[in-house]
N, C-alpha and C positions, 0 to 999 in steps of 0.2 A: 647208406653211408659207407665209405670204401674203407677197406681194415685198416689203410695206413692214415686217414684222418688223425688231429690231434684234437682233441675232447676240451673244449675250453670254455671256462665259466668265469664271469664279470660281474665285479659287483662295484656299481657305478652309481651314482643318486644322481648325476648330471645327463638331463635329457639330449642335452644338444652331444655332450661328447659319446655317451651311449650311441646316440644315432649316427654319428661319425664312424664309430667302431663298425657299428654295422654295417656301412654301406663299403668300409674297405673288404670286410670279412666276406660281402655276397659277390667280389669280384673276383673267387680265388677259390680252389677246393679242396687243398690241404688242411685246411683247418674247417673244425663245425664247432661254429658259435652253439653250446648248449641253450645259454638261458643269459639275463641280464640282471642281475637283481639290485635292488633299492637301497634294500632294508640289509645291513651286516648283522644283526641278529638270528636272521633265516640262513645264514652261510653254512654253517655247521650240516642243518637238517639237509638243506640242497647237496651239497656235494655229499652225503650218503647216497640217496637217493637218484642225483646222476650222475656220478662217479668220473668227474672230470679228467684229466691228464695236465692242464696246467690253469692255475685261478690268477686272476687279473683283478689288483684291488685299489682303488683308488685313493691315494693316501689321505686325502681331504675329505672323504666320505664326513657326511654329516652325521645327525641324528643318533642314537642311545648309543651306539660303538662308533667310535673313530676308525680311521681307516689304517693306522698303525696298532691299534688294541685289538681290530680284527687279524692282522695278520701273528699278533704275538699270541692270541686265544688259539687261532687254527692251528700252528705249528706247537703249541703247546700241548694241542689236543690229542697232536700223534698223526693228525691225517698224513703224513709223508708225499705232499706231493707239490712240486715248485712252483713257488708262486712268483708275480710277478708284479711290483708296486710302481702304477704310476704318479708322476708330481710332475711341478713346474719348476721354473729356477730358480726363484724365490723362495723354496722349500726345497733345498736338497737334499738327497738321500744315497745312504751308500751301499751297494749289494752286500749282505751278511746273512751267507747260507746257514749261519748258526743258528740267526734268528729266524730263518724261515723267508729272508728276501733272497730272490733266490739273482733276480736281476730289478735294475731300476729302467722304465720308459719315461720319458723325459715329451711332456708333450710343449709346444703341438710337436706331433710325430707323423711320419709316410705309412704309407699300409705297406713300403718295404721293412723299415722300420718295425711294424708290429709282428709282422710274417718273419723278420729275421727272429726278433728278440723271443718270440713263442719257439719256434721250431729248435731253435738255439738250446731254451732252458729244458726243453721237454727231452730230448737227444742226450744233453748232459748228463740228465737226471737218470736217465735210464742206463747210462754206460755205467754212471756211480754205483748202483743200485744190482747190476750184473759184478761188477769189480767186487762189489763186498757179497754177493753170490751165496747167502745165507738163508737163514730164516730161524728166528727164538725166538722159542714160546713158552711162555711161563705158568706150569701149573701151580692153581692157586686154592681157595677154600675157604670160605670164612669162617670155619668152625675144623672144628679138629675132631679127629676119628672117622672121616667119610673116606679116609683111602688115600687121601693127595699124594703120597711119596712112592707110593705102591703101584700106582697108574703111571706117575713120573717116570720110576724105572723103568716098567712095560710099554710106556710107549717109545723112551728113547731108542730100547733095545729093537722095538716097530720098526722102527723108520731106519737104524742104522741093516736091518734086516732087508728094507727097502733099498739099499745099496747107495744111503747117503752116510757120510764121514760125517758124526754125529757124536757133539761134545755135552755130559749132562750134567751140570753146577749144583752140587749140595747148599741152595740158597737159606736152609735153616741153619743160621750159623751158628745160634745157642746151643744146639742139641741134636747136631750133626743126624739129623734122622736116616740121611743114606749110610753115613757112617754103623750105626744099628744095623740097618738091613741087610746091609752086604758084607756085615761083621768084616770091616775091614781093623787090620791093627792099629793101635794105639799109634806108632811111630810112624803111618804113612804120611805122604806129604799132605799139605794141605793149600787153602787157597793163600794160608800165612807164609808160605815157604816161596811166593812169585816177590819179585823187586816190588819197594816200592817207588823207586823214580820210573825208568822205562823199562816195558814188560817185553821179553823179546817171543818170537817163536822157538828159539832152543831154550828158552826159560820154561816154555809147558812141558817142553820132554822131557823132565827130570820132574815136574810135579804131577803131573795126570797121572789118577789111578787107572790100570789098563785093567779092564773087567774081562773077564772071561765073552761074557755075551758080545763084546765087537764095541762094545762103548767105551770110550774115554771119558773120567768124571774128576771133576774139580772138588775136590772134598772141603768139606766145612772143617775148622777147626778143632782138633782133638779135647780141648776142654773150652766148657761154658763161657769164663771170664775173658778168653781170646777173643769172642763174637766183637767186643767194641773195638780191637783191634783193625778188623776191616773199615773202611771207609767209604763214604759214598764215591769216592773220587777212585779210590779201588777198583770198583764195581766199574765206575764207566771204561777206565784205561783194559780192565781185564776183558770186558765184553766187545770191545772195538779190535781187539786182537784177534778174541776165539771167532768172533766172526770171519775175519779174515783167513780163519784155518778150517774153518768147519763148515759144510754146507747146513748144517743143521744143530741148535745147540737150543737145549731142555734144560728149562731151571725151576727145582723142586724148594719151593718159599714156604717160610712161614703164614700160619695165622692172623699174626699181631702184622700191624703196618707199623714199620720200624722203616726208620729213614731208609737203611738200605734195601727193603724188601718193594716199598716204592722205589727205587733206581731201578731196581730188577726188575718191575710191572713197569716202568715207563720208558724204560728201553727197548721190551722187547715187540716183536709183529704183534703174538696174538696172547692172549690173556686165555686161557681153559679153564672157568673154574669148575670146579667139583662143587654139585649137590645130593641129595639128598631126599628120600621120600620123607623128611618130621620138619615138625614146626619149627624147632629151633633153628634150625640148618638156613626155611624159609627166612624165616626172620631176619638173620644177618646178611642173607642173600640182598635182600632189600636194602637192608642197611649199607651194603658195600655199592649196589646197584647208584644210591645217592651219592656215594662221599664219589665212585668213577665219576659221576657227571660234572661235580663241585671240580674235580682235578680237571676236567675237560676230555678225559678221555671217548673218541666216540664210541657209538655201539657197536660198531664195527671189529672193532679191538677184543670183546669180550664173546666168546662162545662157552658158552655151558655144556655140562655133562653131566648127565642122570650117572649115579654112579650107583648097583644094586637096583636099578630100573627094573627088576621083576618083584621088586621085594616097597609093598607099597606101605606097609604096615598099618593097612586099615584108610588108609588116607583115599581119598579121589585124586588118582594123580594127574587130573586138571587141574585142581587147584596150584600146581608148581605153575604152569603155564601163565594162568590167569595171573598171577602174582608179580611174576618179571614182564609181564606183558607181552612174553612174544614165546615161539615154540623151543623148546632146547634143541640144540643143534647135536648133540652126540647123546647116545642110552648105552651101557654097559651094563650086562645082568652079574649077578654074583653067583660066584661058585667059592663058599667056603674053603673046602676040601681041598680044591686047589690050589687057592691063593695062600692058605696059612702051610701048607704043605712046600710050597716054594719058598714062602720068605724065612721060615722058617731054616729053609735050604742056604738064604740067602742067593736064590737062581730067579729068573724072570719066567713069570707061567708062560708068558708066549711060546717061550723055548723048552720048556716042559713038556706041555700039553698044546702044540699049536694049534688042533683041532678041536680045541676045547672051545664051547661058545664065550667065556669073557675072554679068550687069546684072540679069537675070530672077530668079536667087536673091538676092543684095542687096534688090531691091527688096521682093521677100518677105520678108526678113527686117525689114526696114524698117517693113511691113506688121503682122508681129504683134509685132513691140514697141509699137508707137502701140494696136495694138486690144489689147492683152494687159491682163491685170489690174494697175491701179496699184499699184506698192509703195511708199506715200510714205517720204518723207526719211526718213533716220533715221542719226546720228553716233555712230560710235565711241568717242565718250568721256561 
């Protein structure tokens, strides 16, 4: 297959127009027909698995999902990639990249026609996706005490050490935990001090705390009762910005799934959560591994991180494995000594001790998030 093909997957339940499709697509070699599928229930599992560039869905799709609830489940899911609904004229439909229609085919249609309207959305997609030039990723945790705000700042500092412009959000906003670590003052700005109509870029240069380590941070609010101040609508206008200014932007979340900590998970690329070698940590692991699927987020969005991965406390640390069903994608060993030794500092171990093995594993983890396959945006509702 030639690097510049476009990757294209069709879920069609009509034999006769599937087979039509087909025979435009075997006259032509810009585009590779992946697969055809039936069923919108399998769309999800298929596009992990063959990792399309643009989906073709048929609005009139029969059976358990409709052809419009599949295209509002996928783009809901987060897969971030353009899809394309065809109907007839008697069922119009109007292009709304909001929802995830990224363009309408209007059949019957030419295999100019399909060839324009693919190549078109796939091109688009990709200028968009270069223009916002980004990537946020949200460390996450379902259980408190395994390190989440700790690793947050050591990797932001990672990657901005990586020589990307790298912006990292105090997303606990009850109990500002960056605010604690990096003992910053009472009176710094916070994320309460940006507009709330339109958020400009000379509106972040007077609120971003400027960290020694090269990171810029969006502080959580200085007292508890402000946290209901933020808004989820906040959270989208503020993130649509820093993207725009940051190639790389880290948001350290609470525990609790509080509306805005969901905005924050369903905005961002990749979800990191932080585990654990104990039961309880497993357990809610599980527990969150559910409610991601209920929200539709794929699995592709979620990578794990053994956090103290030499420190198993007795446990068989296959049983982490066995339990999420699949391997963790990052390990981080613990070094006491130095981690309480820097925060304590309120400094990043990386920059500490960068020869240190947990700076060495940060950094790599740091590493293939930035080189790893893009998952663009994609919201939960």
């Amino acid at each position: 297959m030639g690097k510049d093909q476009i990757r294209l997957l069709i879920v069609e339940d009509v034999p006769q127009v599937a087979q039509y499709i087909r025979g435009l697509l075997n006259a032509q070699s810009t585009i590779k027909l992946l697969e055809v599928l039936t069923d919108g229930s399998k769309a999800a599992g298929q596009i992990s698995q063959l990792r399309p560039d643009v989906i073709v869905v048929d609005a009139l799709l029969q059976g358990r999902i409709k052809g419009l609830q599949l295209v509002d489940q996928l783009h809901g899911g987060g897969i971030g990639l353009p899809m394309i609904v065809l109907t007839v004229p008697q069922h119009p439909i109007e292009p709304d990249p909001e929802r995830g229609i990224h363009a309408v085919l209007m059949m019957p249609f030419s295999g100019f026609d399909l060839m324009n309207k693919v190549s078109g959305v796939h091109h688009s997609f990709q200028a968009s996706a270069q223009a916002a030039g980004s990537r946020v990723v949200t460390v996450f945790a379902p259980k408190g005490g395994v390190g989440k705000t700790t690793i947050a700042f050591n990797l932001a500092v990672a990657m901005a050490q990586a020589g990307r412009r790298t912006a990292l959000i105090d997303g606990s906003l009850q109990f500002g935990d960056l605010r604690s670590l990096l003992k910053v003052p009472p009176d710094a700005p916070s994320i309460l001090d940006l507009p709330t109509d339109r958020v400009q870029e000379s509106d972040l240069a007077d609120v971003m705390w400027r960290d020694p380590s090269g990171v810029d941070i969006l502080l959580a609010p200085p007292r508890i009762e402000q946290a209901e101040m933020v808004t989820v609508r906040d959270v989208d206008k503020i993130l649509s910005l820093l993207r725009r200014v940051y190639e790389v932007v880290v948001i350290d979340t609470p525990a609790a799934l509080t509306d805005t900590t969901l905005s924050f998970l369903d905005a961002c690329d990749t979800i990191v959560e932080i585990v654990t070698f104990d039961s309880t940590t497993i357990h809610n692991t599980l527990a969150m591994a559910d409610t991601f699927r209920s929200i539709g987020y794929p699995p592709s969005k979620v990578r794990y991180l053994v956090n103290r991965a030499d420190s198993s406390g007795g446990m068989d640390t296959s049983e982490l494995g066995k339990a999420i069903g699949r391997v963790p994608e990052h390990y981080v060993v613990s070094d006491g000594r130095l981690v309480i030794q820097a925060n304590n500092r309120g400094v990043p171990f990386v920059l500490a001790e960068p020869g240190a093995q947990v700076s060495l594993d940060i950094t790599r983890v740091a590493a293939e998030l930035l080189v790893g396959d893009r998952v663009p945006v994609g919201a939960r509702r």
